[in-house]
C-alpha positions as CSV (number, residue, x, y, z in Angstrom):
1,X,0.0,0.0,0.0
2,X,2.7,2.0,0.8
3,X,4.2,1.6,-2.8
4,X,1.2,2.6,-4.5
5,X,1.0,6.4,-2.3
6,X,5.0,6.5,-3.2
7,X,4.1,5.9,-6.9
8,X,0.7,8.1,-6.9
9,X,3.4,11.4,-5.4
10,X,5.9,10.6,-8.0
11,X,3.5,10.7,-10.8
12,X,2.0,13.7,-9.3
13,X,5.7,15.6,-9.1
14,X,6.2,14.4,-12.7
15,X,3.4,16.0,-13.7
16,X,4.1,19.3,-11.9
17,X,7.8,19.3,-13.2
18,X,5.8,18.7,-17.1
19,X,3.4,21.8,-16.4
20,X,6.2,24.2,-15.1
21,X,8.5,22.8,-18.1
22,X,5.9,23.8,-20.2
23,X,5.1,27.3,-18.9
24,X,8.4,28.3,-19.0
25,X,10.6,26.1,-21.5
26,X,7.8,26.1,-24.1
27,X,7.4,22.3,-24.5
28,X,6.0,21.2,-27.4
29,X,4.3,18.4,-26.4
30,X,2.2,19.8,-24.0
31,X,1.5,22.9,-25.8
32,X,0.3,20.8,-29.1
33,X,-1.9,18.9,-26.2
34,X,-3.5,22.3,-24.9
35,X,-3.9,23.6,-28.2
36,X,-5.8,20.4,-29.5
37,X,-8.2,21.1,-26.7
38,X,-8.4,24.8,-27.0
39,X,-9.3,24.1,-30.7
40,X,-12.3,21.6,-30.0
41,X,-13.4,23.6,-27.0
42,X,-13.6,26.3,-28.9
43,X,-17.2,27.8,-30.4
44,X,-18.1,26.3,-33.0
45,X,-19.9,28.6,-35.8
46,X,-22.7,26.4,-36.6
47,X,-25.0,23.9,-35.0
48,X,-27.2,21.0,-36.0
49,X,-30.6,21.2,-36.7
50,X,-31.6,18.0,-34.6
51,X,-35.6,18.3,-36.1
52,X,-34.9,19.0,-39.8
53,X,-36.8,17.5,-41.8
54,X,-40.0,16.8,-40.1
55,X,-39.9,13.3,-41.6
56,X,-36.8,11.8,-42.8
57,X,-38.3,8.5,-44.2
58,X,-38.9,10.4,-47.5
59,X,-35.1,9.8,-48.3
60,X,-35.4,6.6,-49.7
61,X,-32.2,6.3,-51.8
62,X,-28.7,8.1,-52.3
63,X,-29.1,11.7,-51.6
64,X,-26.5,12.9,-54.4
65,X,-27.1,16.8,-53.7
66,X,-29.2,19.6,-52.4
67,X,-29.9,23.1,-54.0
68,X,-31.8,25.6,-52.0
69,X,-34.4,28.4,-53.5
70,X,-34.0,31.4,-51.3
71,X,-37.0,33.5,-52.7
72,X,-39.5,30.9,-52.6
73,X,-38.1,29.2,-49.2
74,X,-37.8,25.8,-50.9
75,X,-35.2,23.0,-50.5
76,X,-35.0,20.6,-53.6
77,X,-32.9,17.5,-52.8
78,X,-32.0,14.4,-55.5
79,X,-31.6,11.2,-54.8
80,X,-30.4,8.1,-57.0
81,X,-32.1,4.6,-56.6
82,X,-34.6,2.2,-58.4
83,X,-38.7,2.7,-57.9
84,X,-38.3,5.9,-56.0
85,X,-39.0,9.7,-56.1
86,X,-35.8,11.4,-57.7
87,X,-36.4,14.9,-56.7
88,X,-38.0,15.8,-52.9
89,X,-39.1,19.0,-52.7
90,X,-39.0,20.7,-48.7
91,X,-39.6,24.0,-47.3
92,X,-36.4,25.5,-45.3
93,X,-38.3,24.4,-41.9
94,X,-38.4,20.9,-43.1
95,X,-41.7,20.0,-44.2
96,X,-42.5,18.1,-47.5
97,X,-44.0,19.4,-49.9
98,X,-43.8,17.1,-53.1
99,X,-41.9,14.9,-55.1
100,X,-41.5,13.5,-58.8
101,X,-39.6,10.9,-60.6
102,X,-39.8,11.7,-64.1
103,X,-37.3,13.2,-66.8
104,X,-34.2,12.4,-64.1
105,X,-32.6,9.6,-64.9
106,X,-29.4,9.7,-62.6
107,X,-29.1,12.9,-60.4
108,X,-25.5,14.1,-59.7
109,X,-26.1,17.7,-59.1
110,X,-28.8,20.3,-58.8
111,X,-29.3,24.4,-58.8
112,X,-32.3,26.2,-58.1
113,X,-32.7,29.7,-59.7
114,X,-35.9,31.8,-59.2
115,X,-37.2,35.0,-60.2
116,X,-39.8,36.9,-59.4
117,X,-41.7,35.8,-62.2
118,X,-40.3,32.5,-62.2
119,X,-38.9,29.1,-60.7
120,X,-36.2,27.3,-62.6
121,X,-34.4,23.7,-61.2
122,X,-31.0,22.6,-63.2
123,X,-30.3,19.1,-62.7
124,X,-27.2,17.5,-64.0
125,X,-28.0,13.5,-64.7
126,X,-25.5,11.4,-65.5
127,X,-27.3,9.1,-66.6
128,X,-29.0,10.6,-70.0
129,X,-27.4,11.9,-72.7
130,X,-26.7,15.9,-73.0
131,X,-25.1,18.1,-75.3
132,X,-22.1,20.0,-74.2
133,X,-22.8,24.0,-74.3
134,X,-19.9,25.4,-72.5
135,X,-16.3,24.5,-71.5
136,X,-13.1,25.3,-70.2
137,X,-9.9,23.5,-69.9
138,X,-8.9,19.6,-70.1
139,X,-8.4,17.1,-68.2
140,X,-4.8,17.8,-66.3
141,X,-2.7,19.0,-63.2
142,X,-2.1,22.7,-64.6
143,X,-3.8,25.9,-64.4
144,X,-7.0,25.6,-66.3
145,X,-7.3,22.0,-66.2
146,X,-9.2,19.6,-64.1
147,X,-9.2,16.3,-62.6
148,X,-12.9,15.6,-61.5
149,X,-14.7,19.1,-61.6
150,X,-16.9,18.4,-59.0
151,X,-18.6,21.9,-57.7
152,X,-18.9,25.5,-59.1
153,X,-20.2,28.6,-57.6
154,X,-19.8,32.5,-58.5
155,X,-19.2,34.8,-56.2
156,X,-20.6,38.6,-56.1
157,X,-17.6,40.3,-57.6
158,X,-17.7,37.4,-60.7
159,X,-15.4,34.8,-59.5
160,X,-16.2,31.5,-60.5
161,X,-15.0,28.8,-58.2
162,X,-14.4,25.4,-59.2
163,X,-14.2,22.3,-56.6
164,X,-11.1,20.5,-58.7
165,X,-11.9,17.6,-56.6
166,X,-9.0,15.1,-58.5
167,X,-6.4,17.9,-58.0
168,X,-7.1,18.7,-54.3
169,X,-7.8,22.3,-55.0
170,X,-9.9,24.7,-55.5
171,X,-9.4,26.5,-58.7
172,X,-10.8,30.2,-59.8
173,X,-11.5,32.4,-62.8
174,X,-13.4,35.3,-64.1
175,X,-16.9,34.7,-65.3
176,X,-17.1,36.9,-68.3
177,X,-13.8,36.2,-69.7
178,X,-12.5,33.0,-68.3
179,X,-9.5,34.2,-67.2
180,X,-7.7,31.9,-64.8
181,X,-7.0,34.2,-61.9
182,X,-5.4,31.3,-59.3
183,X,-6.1,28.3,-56.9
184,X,-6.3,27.0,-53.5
185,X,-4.3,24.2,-52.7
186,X,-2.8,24.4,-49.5
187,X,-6.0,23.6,-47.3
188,X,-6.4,20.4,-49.2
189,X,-3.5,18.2,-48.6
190,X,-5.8,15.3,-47.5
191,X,-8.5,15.1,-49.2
192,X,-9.7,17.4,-52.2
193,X,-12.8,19.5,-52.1
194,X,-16.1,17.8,-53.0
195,X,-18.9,21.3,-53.2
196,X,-17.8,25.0,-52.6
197,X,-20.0,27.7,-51.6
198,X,-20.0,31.3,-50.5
199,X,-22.1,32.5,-46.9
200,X,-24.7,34.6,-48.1
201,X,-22.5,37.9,-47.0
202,X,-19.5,36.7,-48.7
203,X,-17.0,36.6,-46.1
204,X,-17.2,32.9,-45.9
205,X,-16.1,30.0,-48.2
206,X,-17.8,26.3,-47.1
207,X,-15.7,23.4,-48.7
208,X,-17.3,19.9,-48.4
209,X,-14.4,17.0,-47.9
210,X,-16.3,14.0,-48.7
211,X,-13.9,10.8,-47.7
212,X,-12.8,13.0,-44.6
213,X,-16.5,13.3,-44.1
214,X,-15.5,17.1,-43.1
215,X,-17.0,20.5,-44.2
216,X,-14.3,23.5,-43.7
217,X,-14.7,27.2,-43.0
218,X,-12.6,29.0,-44.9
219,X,-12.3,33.6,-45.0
220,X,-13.2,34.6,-49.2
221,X,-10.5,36.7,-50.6
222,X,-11.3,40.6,-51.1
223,X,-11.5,41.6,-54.7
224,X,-8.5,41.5,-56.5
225,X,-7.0,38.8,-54.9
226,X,-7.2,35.2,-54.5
227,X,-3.9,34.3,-52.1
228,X,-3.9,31.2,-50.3
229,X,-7.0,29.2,-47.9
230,X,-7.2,30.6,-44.9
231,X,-9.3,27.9,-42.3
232,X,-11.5,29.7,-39.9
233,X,-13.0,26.5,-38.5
234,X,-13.9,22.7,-39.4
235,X,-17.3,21.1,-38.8
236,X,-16.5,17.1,-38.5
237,X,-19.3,15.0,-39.2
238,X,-19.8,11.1,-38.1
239,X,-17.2,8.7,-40.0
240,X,-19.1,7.4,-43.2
241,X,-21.3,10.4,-43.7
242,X,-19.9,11.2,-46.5
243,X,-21.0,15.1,-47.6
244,X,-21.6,15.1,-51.8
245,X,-22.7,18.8,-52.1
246,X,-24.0,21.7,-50.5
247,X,-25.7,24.6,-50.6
248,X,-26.6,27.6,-48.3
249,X,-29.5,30.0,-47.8
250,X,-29.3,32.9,-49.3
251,X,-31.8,34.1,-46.3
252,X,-30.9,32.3,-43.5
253,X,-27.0,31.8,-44.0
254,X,-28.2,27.6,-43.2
255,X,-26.1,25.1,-44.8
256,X,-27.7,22.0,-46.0
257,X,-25.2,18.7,-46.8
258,X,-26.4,16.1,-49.3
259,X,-24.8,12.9,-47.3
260,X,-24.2,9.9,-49.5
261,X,-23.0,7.5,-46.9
262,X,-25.9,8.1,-44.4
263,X,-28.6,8.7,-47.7
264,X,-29.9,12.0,-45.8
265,X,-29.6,15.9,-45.9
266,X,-28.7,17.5,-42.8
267,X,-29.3,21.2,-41.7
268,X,-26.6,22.9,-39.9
269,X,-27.9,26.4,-38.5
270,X,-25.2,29.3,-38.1
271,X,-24.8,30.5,-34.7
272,X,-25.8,35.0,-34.3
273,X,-22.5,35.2,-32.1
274,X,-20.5,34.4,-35.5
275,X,-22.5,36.0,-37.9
276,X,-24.4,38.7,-36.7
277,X,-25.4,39.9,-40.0
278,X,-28.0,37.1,-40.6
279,X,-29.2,33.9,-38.7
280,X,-32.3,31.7,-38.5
């Protein structure tokens, strides 16, 4: 008994000895320890919206991706599988509205694009045939081309941003003249970016990592520059979720993840504290 109170103290005096190493020697041991837990402790931007959708047993199949229609509040969301609605149509508070399961063959992407005079849904299918109307580049590892394209979104000053998934990086050019104007590489050593979107302010890049399972936060460039990927903060999801594409509310600053390993869509609702310019 006496050996184990000899052993507890020592233990105890090693640890003290560790902690005043640190404060004053700089260890890096402990100091990659206390900033790993100063990093998940921290707040996190956004949080899960636990009751959306109402009813999740509409997703019967693969939920490929998710587009969301700001003006008319709607959330379309395709799914791939055999005898089963290929389009679901929700409202941003997660009831269901409708569905269909004709002139989509094979879903791999969606848009949504209203008007005030009018509702428009692009659907990419992979499985019908299509006519090319518009490209740019080839299949490579330089500037302008592309290994697996997987994502594209434009920006408010005209950037278009394209999730070069293949390459591991994101890669930019200028919407009216396709002018390559640079990439982001650095944030995507592991695993290359699956969707790319913009928070409805601009500020904010969100970059879906599908085999990490991993969406990241990353601050949008000012005008004029494109520079390198700057994280503000990671949102890890369950192993195997798997996040395809997303897309944010223009109104509510929401992001909603197409999941094709857990064949759902999840919510996730930004906190005020972060962005104080919109919210749900």
């Amino acid at each position: 008994m006496a050996r184990f109170w000899v052993c507890l103290a020592g233990a105890g005096f090693f640890l003290t000895l560790l902690v005043l190493h640190s404060r004053f020697c700089g260890s890096p041991v402990l100091r990659k320890f206390v900033f790993q837990i100063s990093w998940r402790t921290k707040e996190i931007p956004y949080r899960l919206d636990v009751g959306w959708p109402k009813h999740s047993e509409y997703f019967t199949g693969t939920t490929f991706c998710v587009a969301i229609d700001s003006l008319s509040g709607l959330v379309y969301i395709a799914q791939r599988g055999d005898n089963i609605p290929k389009v679901l149509v929700f409202t941003e508070d997660g009831y269901f509205l409708r569905s269909w399961n004709y002139t989509v063959d094979t879903p791999h992407g969606i848009f949504a694009a209203s008007t005030l005079h009018e509702q428009s849904v692009w659907i990419t299918d992979v499985g019908s045939d299509f006519m090319m109307l518009w490209l740019h580049g080839e299949r490579g590892t330089g500037p302008a081309k592309f290994n697996i394209p997987h994502s594209v979104t434009v920006d408010s000053s005209g950037r278009v941003w394209v999730a070069d998934r293949g390459n591991k990086r994101i890669q930019v050019f200028d919407k009216d003249t396709g002018e390559w104007l640079g990439a982001w590489n650095n944030c995507f050593t592991e695993e290359g970016p699956s969707s790319v979107r913009f928070t409805p302010d601009g500020k904010y890049v969100i970059v879906a990592q599908l085999d990490l399972s991993r969406l990241l936060l990353a601050a949008a460039p000012p005008v004029g520059s494109i520079g390198n990927c700057s994280v503000i903060g990671t949102i890890q999801l369950a192993d195997q979720v798997l996040p395809h594409l997303l897309d944010v509310s223009g109104k509510t600053g929401a992001i909603y993840v197409a999941e094709i390993g857990a064949k759902q869509v999840q919510k996730y609702v930004p906190m005020n504290s972060y962005f104080p310019s919109f919210g749900s």
